[in-house]
N, C-alpha and C positions, 0 to 999 in steps of 0.2 A: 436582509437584516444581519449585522454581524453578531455572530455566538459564540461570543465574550465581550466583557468589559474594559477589560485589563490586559494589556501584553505585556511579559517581563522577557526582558532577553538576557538570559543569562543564570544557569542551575547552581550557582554558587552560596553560598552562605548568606550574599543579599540578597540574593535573588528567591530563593528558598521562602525566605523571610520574609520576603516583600509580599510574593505572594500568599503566604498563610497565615499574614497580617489582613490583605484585603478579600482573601476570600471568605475568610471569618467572619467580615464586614457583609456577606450577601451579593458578593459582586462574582462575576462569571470571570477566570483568570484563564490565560495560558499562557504556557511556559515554555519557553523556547530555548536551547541548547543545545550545542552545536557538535557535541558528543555524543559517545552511545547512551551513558549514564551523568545521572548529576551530581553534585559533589566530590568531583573527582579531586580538586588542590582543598578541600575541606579536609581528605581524607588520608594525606599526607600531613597536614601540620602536627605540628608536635612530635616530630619524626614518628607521626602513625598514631600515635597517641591523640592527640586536637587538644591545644591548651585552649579552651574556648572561649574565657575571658580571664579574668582577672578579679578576683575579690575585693577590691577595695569601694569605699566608699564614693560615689559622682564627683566630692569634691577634690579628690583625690588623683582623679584620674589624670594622667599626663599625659601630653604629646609633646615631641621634638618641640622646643620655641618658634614663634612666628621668624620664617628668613629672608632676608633683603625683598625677595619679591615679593612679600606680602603673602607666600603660599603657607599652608600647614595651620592653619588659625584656630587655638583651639576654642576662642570663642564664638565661630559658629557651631561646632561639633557639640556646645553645652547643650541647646537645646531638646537635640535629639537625643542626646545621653542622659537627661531628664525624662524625656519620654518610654525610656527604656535602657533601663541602669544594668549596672554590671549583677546584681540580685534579680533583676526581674530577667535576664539573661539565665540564670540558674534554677531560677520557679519555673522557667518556661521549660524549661530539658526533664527535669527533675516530674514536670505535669505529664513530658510525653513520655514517661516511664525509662528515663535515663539516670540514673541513680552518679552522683559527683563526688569529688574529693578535692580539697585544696590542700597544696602543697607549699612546699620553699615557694616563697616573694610571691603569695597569695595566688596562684596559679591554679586555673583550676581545672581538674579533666574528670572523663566522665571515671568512675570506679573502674569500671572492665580496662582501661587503659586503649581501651580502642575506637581508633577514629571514624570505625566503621558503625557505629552502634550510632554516634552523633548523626551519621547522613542516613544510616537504615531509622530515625526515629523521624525525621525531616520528611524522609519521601512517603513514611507511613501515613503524615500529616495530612501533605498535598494529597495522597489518594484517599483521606479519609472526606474531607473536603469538597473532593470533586474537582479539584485542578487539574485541568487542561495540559498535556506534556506531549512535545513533537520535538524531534530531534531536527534543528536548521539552525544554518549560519546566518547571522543575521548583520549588513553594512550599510544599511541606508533604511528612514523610516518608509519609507512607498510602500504603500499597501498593507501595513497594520492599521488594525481599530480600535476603537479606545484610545485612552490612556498608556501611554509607557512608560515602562522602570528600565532605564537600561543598569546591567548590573553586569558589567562584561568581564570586570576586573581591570588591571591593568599589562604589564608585561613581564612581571616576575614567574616563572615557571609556564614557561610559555610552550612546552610540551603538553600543560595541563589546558589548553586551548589560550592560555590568556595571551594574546599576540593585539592589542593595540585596537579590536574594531570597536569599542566605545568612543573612543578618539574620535574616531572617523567620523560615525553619527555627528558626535555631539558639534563635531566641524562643519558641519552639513546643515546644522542648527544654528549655527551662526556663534557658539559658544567658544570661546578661548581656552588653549589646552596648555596649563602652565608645564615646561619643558621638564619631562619627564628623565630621571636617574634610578639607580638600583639604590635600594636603602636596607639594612638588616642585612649586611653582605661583609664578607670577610675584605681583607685592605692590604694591596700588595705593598711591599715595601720595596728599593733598591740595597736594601742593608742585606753584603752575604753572610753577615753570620746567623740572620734566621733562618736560609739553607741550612747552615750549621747544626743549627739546633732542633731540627725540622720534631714532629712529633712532641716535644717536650710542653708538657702542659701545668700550665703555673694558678697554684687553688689562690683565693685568700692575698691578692693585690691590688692595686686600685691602679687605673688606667685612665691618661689626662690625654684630652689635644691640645694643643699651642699653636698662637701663630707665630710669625715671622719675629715679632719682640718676645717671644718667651709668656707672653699674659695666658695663662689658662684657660681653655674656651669652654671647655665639658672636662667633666672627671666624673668616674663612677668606681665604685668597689667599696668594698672588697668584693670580691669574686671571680671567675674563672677565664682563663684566656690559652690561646695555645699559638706557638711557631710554626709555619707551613713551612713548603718548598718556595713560597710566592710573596710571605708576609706573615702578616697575624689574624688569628680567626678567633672563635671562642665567641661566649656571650658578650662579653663586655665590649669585644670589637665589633659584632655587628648593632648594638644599641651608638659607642662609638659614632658608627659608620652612619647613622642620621647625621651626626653635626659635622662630618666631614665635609669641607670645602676646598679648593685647591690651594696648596702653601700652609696648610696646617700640617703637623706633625706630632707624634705619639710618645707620651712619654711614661713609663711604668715604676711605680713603686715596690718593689718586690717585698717590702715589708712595713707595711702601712699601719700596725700596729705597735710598729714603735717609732719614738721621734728621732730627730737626729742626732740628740744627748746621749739617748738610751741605747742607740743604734751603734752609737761611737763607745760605751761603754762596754757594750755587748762583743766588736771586733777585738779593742784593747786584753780582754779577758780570754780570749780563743787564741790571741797573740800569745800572750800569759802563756797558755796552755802547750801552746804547740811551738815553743819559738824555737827548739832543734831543729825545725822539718825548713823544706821549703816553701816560699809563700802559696806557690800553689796548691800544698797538700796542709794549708791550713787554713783552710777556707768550706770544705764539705761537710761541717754542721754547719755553715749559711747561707750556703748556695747551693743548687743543681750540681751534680757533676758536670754535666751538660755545659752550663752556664760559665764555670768558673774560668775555662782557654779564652773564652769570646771574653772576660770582664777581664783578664788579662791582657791580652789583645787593646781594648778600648784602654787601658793603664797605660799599657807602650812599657809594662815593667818582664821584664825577662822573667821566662818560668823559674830559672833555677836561683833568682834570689832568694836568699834566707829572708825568715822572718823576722830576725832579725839586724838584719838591713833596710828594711821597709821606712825609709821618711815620715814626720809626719803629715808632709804634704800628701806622700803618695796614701797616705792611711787615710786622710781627706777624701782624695780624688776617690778612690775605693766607696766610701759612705755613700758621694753624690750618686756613683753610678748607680748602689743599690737602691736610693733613695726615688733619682731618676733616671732610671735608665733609657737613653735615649734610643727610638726608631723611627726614620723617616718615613715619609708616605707619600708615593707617587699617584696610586689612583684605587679607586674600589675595584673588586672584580665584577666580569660583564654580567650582565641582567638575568643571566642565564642561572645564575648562583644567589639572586638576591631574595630575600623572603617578601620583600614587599616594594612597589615599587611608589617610589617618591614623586611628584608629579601629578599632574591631571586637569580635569575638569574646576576651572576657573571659581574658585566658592564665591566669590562677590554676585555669578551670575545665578546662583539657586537659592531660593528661600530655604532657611538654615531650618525651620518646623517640618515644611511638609515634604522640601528636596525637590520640590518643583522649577525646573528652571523659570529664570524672570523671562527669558526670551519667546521660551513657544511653549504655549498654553498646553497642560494635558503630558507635559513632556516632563521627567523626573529623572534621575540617576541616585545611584544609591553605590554604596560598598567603594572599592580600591580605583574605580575610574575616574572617583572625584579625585583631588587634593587634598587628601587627608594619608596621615600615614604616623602611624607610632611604635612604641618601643616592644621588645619580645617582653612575652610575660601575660598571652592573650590581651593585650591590648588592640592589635590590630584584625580579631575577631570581631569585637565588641564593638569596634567603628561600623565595622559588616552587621551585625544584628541591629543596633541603633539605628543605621542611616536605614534600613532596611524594611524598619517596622514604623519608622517616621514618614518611607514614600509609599507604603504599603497602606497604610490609617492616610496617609495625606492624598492620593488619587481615590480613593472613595468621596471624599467631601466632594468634591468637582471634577467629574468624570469626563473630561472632555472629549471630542473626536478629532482627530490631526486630520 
């Protein structure tokens, strides 16, 4: 007779969750992890902090748009996000004596600022409970019993074990693995003057992709972005970097707070102001220093013009760049640097309530090895506690044996 109900493979934030959903339920669990300890990429998010969801309301919540392939839907993720909301996310920490704080764009961590308090409240749970905990790697279902939650994650931070073996199962299952990319990932550019600029980080902008005609695909800001050696990084380019597709390109507002009238009155007055100097040295109340050789450069206007000598074409061209300044974009960086990965486990094949695959009875995934993936801001926590506590309450209703 096997002693347990329930196998979850995987000590991560769904996994966690899946089990001290269904152990709750009276069912016998264990927990399988292929590390020393659990929670190990739980306990870096939020650079060590854990933003662990997000405070807004269910209907609120947002993922990346559904993409050509049909992946990323956030109309099945509603369900489960009903079942256990971004509040019942916060009662539940707040119950296992983790004391919270919301911050900027509703974000929320525990008080202590540490991500270590979120996975020591978690494994407190499990061994409060009486789950089951064996350290094994696990690529094929043969020889577990019960019911499975595979919660493996996907390939983002893949030092923290997450290398791909949910994949594998759920391929063994007969399951479709829509083709998995780095998402939440900074975005190399071929433009050298963000070598140029490298370090230089820009508060208070708003940040668009375009494609090939110029149409806007995504825009967000204002808020924060910075220059690599490689491209651009920052918050705004790894949310960005969900609706990147290939042939889209970046374009930044460096002053989104004012329009182009206000923007043009705003230069003509600094002109005003500084018209002895040369253009270049009349420009550092508007720009970076940083910034101002490279918006020269893109001008094609010689440093040592005067101010005035400046056209009003060139005072034009000036506007647009700060208005949009352009940066192309060649490709995200590898998986290796991405916060979550995009891609997975096929949603059309799993009931969106309980996370039960439709193909093999008793069989469930949960968390980052589905198809689901969203934006920073504890969003893509809260897909992990949801989908988690949906396959967790949903293999107790029908415990099956593989």
């Amino acid at each position: 007779m096997c002693a347990h109900d329930v196998t979850v493979i995987g000590a991560g934030a769904a996994g966690m969750m899946a089990s001290i959903q269904a152990a709750r339920r009276g069912v016998r669990v264990l927990l399988l992890e292929r590390n020393d300890r659990p929670g190990i990429k739980l306990s870096i998010t939020g650079k060590g902090r854990c933003n662990l969801t997000n405070n807004c309301a269910p209907d609120e919540f947002t993922l990346p748009p559904m993409r050509p392939d049909g992946s990323g839907d956030l109309r099945f993720f509603k369900s489960a996000l009903s079942g256990f909301t971004p509040q019942d996310t916060m009662a539940f920490f707040e119950e296992l004596g983790v004391p919270l704080v919301t911050e900027r764009g509703r974000r929320v961590f525990p008080a202590s600022g540490k991500a270590s308090d979120v996975v020591s409240a978690l494994v407190r749970e499990l061994d409060r409970l009486g789950v089951m905990r064996r350290r094994a790697r696990v690529t094929k279902l043969d020889g577990l019993g019960g019911a499975v939650i595979v919660c493996t994650g996907g390939l983002s931070y893949p030092k923290t074990g997450s290398t791909g073996d949910g994949y594998e199962i759920a391929r063994q299952a007969g399951h479709t693995i829509i083709p998995t990319a780095p998402s939440l990932v900074p975005l190399e550019s071929p433009d050298e003057f963000c070598a140029a600029m490298q370090g230089l980080s820009l508060r208070n902008v708003t940040l668009s992709l375009l494609d090939s005609a110029g149409k806007t695909i995504y825009s967000e800001g204002p808020g924060e972005m910075l220059f690599t050696h490689f491209g651009i990084s920052g918050p705004l380019v790894l949310s960005a970097s969900a609706h990147w597709t290939p042939g889209l390109s970046a374009e930044i507002d460096l002053k989104p707070g004012l329009s182009e009238k206000q923007l043009d009155a705003r230069i003509l007055r600094d002109f005003e102001k500084f018209s002895s100097r040369d253009f270049s040295n009349a420009l550092g109340e508007l720009l970076h220093k940083t910034m101002i050789p490279v918006i020269l450069s893109l001008l094609r206007v010689p440093p040592g013009r005067k101010v005035a000598e400046v056209t009003k074409a060139e005072r034009g061209a000036l506007l647009r760049h700060i208005k949009r300044f352009p940066v192309r974009i060649s490709r995200p960086r590898p998986m290796e640097e991405a916060v979550i990965t995009r891609g997975g486990v096929n949603l059309k094949e799993i009931n969106p309530r309980t996370m039960e695959s439709k193909l093999v009875k008793g069989l469930y995934f949960a968390g980052e090895v589905l198809d689901l993936d969203g934006y920073t801001g504890g969003y893509n926590l809260q897909i992990a506690w949801s989908t988690g506590c949906a396959a967790g309450k949903g293999c107790t209703e029908s415990r099956a044996l593989l």
